[in-house]
C-alpha positions as CSV (number, residue, x, y, z in Angstrom):
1,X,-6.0,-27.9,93.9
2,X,-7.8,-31.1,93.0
3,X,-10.5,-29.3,91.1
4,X,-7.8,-27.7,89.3
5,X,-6.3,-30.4,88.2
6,X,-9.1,-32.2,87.0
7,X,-9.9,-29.2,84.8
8,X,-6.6,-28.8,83.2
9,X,-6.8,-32.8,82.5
10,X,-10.1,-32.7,80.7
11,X,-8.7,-29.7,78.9
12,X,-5.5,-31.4,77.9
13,X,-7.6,-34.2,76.9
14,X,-9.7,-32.3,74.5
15,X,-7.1,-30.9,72.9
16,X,-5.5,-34.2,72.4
17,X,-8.5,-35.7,70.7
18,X,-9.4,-32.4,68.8
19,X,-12.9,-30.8,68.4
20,X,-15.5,-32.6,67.1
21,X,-16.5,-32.5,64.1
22,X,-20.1,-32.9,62.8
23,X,-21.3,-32.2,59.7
24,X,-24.9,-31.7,58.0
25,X,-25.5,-34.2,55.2
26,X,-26.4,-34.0,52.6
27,X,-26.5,-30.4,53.0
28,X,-29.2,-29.0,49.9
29,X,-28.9,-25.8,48.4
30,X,-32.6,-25.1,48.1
31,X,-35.8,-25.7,49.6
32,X,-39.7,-24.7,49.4
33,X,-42.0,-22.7,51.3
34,X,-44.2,-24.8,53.4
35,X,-43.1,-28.6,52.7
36,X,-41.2,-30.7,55.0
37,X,-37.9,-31.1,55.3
38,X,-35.0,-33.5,57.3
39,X,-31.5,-32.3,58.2
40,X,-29.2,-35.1,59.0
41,X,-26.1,-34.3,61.4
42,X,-23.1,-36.9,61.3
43,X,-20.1,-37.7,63.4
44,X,-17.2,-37.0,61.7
45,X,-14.5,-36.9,63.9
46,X,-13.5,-36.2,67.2
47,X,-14.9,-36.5,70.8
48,X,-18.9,-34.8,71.0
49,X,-18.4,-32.6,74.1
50,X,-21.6,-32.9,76.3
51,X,-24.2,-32.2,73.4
52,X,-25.1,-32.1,70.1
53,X,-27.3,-29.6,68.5
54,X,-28.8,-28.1,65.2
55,X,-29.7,-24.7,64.6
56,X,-29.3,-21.4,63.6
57,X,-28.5,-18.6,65.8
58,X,-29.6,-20.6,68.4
59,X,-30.2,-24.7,69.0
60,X,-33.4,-26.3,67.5
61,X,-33.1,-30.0,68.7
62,X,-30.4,-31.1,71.3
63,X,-28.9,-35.0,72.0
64,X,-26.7,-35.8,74.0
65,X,-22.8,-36.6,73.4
66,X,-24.1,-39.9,71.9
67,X,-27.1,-38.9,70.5
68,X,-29.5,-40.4,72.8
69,X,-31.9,-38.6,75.0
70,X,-33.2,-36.2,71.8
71,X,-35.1,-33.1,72.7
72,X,-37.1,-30.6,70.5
73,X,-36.8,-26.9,72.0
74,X,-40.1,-25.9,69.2
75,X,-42.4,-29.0,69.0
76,X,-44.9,-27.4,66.7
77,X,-42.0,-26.5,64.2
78,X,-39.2,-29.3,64.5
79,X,-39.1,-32.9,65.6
80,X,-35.9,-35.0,66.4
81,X,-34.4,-38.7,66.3
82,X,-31.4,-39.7,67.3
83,X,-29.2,-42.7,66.1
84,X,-26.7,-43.5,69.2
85,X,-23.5,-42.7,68.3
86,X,-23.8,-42.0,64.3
87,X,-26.3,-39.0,63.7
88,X,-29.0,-37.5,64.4
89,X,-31.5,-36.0,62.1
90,X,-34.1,-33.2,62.8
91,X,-37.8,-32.7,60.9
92,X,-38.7,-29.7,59.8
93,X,-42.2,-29.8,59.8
94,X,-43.2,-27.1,57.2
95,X,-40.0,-25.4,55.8
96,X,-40.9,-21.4,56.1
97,X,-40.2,-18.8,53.7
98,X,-37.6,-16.2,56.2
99,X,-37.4,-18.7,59.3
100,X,-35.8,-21.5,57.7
101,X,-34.1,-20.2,54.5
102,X,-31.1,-19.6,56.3
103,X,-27.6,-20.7,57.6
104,X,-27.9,-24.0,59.5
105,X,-24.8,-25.3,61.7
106,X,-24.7,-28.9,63.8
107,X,-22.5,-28.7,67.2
108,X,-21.5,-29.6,70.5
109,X,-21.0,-28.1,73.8
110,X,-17.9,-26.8,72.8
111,X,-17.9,-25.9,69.0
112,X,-14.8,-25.2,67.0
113,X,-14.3,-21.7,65.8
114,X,-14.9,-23.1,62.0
115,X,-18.1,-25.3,62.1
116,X,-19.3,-26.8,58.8
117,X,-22.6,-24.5,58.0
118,X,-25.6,-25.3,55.7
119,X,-26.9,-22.8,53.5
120,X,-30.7,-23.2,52.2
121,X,-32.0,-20.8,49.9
122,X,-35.7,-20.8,49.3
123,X,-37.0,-21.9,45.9
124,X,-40.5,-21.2,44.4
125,X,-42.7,-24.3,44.0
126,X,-43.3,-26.2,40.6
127,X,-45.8,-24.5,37.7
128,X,-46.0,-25.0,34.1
129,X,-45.2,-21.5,32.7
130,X,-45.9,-22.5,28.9
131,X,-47.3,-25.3,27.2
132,X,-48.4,-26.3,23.9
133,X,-50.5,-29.6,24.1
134,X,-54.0,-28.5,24.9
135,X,-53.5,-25.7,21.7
136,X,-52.9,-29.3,19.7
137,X,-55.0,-28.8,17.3
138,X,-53.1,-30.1,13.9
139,X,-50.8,-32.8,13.9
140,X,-47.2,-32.1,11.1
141,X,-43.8,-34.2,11.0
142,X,-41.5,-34.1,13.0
143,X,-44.0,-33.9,16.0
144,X,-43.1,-31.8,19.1
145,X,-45.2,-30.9,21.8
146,X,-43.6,-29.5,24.5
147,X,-44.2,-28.1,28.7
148,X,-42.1,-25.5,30.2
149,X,-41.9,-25.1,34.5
150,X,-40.7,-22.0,36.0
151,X,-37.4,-21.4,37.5
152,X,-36.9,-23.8,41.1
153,X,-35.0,-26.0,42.7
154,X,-34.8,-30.3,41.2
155,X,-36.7,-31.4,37.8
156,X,-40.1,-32.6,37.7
157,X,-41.3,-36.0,36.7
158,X,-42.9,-35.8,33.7
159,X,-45.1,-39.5,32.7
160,X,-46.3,-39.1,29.1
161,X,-49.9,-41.2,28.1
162,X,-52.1,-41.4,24.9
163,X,-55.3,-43.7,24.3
164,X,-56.3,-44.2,21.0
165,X,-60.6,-43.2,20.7
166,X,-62.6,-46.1,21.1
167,X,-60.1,-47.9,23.7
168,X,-60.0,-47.7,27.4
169,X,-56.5,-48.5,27.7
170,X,-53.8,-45.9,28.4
171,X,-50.7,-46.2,26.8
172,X,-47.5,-44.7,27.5
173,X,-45.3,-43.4,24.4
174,X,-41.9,-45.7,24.9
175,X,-38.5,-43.9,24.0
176,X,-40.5,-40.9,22.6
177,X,-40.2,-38.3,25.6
178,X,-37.2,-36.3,26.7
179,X,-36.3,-33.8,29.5
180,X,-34.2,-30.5,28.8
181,X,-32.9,-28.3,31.6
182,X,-31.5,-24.7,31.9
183,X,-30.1,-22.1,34.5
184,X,-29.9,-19.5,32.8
185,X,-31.8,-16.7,33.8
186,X,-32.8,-18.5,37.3
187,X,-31.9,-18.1,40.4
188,X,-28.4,-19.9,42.2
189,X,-29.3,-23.6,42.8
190,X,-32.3,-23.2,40.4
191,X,-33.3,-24.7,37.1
192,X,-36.1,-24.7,34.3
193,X,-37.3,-27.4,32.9
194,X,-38.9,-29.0,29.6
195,X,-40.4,-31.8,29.6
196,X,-40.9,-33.4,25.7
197,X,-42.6,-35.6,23.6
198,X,-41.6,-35.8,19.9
199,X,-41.6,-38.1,17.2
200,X,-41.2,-38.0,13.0
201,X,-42.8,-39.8,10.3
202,X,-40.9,-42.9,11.0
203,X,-41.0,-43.1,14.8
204,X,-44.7,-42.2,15.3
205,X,-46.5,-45.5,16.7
206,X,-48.4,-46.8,14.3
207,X,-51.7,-47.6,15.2
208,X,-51.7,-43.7,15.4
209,X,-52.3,-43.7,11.6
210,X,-55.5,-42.3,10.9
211,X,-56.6,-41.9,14.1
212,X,-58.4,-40.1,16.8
213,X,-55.8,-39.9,19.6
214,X,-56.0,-37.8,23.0
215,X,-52.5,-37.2,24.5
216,X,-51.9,-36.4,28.5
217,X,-49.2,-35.8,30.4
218,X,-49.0,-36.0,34.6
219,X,-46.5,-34.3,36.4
220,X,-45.0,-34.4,40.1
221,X,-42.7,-32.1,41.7
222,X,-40.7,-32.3,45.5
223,X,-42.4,-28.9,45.9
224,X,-46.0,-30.7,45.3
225,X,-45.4,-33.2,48.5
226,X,-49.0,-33.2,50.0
227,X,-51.1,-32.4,46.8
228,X,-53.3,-35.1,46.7
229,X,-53.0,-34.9,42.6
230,X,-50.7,-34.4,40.3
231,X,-50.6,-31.8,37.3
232,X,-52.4,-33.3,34.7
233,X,-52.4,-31.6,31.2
234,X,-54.6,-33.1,28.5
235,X,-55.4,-32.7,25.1
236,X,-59.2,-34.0,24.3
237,X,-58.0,-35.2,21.2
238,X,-56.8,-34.5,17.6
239,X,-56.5,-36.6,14.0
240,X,-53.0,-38.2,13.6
241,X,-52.7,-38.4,9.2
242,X,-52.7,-42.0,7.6
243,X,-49.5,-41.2,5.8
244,X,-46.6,-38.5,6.2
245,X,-47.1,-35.4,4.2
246,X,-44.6,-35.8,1.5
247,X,-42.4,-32.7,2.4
248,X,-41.9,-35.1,5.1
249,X,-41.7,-38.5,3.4
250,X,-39.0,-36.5,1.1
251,X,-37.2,-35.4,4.1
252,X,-36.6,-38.8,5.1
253,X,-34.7,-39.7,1.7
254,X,-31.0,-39.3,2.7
255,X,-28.7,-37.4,0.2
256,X,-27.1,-40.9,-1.1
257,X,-30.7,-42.0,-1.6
258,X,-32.1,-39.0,-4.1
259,X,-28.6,-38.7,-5.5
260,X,-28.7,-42.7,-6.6
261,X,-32.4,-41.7,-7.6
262,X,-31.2,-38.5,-10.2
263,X,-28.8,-40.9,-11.4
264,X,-31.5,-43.4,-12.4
265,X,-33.6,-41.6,-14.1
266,X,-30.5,-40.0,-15.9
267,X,-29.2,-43.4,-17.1
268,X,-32.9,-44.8,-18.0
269,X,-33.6,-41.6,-20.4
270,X,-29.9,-41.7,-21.9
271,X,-29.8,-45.7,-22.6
272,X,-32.7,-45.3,-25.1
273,X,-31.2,-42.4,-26.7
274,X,-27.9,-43.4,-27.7
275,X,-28.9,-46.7,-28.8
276,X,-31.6,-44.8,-31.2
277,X,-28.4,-43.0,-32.2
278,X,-26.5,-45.7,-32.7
279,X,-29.5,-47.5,-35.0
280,X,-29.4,-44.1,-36.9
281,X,-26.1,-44.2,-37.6
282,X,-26.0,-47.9,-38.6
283,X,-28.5,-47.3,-40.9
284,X,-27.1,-44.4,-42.4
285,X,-24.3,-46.2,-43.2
286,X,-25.8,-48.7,-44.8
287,X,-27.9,-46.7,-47.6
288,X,-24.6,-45.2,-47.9
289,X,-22.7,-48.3,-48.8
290,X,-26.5,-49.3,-50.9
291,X,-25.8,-45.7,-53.0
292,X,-22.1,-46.7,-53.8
293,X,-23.3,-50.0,-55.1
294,X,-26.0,-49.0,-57.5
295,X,-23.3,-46.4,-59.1
């Protein structure tokens, strides 16, 4: 009777205080193939019945109610730390393509019928799928030169440098590169990316002017974690002109400015020709008033 008792009090007492709710955050949409990866369970609410767990179908890493006294059930695939009574956040040691790309769910002894799941879809790792600077051969305003990444999950980092020939000093292009993103035609959770460096007649550094100048960019990507190197494009080097192309230089002329311009030259070659008009006339009218005389 006493054993009875005690049961229906602890299971008054969880009702009272409610299920415990834990949560994975932040819960990513996307991940890659073979680079590691942390999953962070939190304490929302509640009382933690006996332990706490993350996993899948079944538990990965286990604490206890407080998170203390963390245990890995895979060492060679997941790790575990526990921060007493706030979280506790498993390592994924190497994230792998139809093992890990599933749903993932943090929970106690005795879970509520609705936990709060992560979904992680796998994601292809960063490459440049088109690019234009090492094809730099000839150099027109506006200036554009552009590289493309496939389809996957976060943008890259994208550090833009140029040295002018005959320095040893790398130089990074201020306020002259850009970034451009799209989804379409990737994947959920996916995005392509452009990473940019453009400038016109008016914007282009000038020390360029007449110039030998090789351009590089280097670029880093989450799905890169453990290359030793970044992805390093380069152009050896090509002839920047000592002036705009005047197509150019004429482009740059707003329509107030050519429109003042046609009115100048307008007014300069009518001025002289009404007053040589008006002389004309004066004159006339004076060998006219001359012939009236002399009759």
């Amino acid at each position: 009777m006493y054993w009875i008792s005690v049961i229906l009090f602890l299971m008054c007492s969880k009702h009272v205080q409610g299920f415990a709710i834990l949560e994975i955050v932040s819960c990513i949409s996307n991940w890659f193939d073979g680079v590691p990866l942390s999953l962070t369970c939190v304490h929302k609410s509640g009382q933690i019945d006996s332990i706490a767990s993350i996993g899948t179908t079944k538990p990965m890493v286990q604490c206890n109610s407080r998170f203390g006294n963390c245990f890995t059930n895979d060492i060679q695939r997941y790790g575990v730390v526990g921060v007493p009574s706030v979280s506790m956040t498993m390592l994924i040691h190497s994230f792998k393509k139809g093992r890990d790309d599933t749903t993932w769910t943090c929970l106690d002894g005795t879970p509520t019928s609705s936990p709060v799941t992560c979904h992680i879809a796998l994601s292809e790792k960063y490459v440049v799928k088109d690019e234009h600077l090492t094809k730099l051969e000839r150099i027109t305003f506006p200036f554009i030169v552009s590289v493309t990444g496939n389809c996957t999950y976060l943008l890259p980092n994208c550090t833009w440098k140029y040295k002018i020939q005959g320095e040893s000093e790398e130089r990074v292009p201020d306020d002259l590169t850009d970034i451009t993103n799209t989804s379409a035609s990737c994947n959920s959770g996916d995005q392509q990316a452009t990473c940019t460096l453009k400038f016109n007649s008016t914007s282009v550094p000038a020390e360029f002017a007449g110039k030998n100048v090789s351009l590089r960019v280097s670029i880093t990507h989450a799905s890169l974690i453990g290359n030793s190197t970044p992805i390093e494009i380069i152009n050896s080097g090509v002839i920047f002109p000592a002036v705009p192309d005047e197509p150019e230089r004429m482009s740059a002329l707003s329509a107030g400015a050519i429109s003042g311009i046609v009115i100048a030259v307008v007014l300069a070659l009518a001025i002289p020709t009404v007053w040589i008009l008006y002389k004309r006339k004066i004159k006339k009218k004076a060998e006219n008033v001359q012939n009236e005389s002399n009759n």
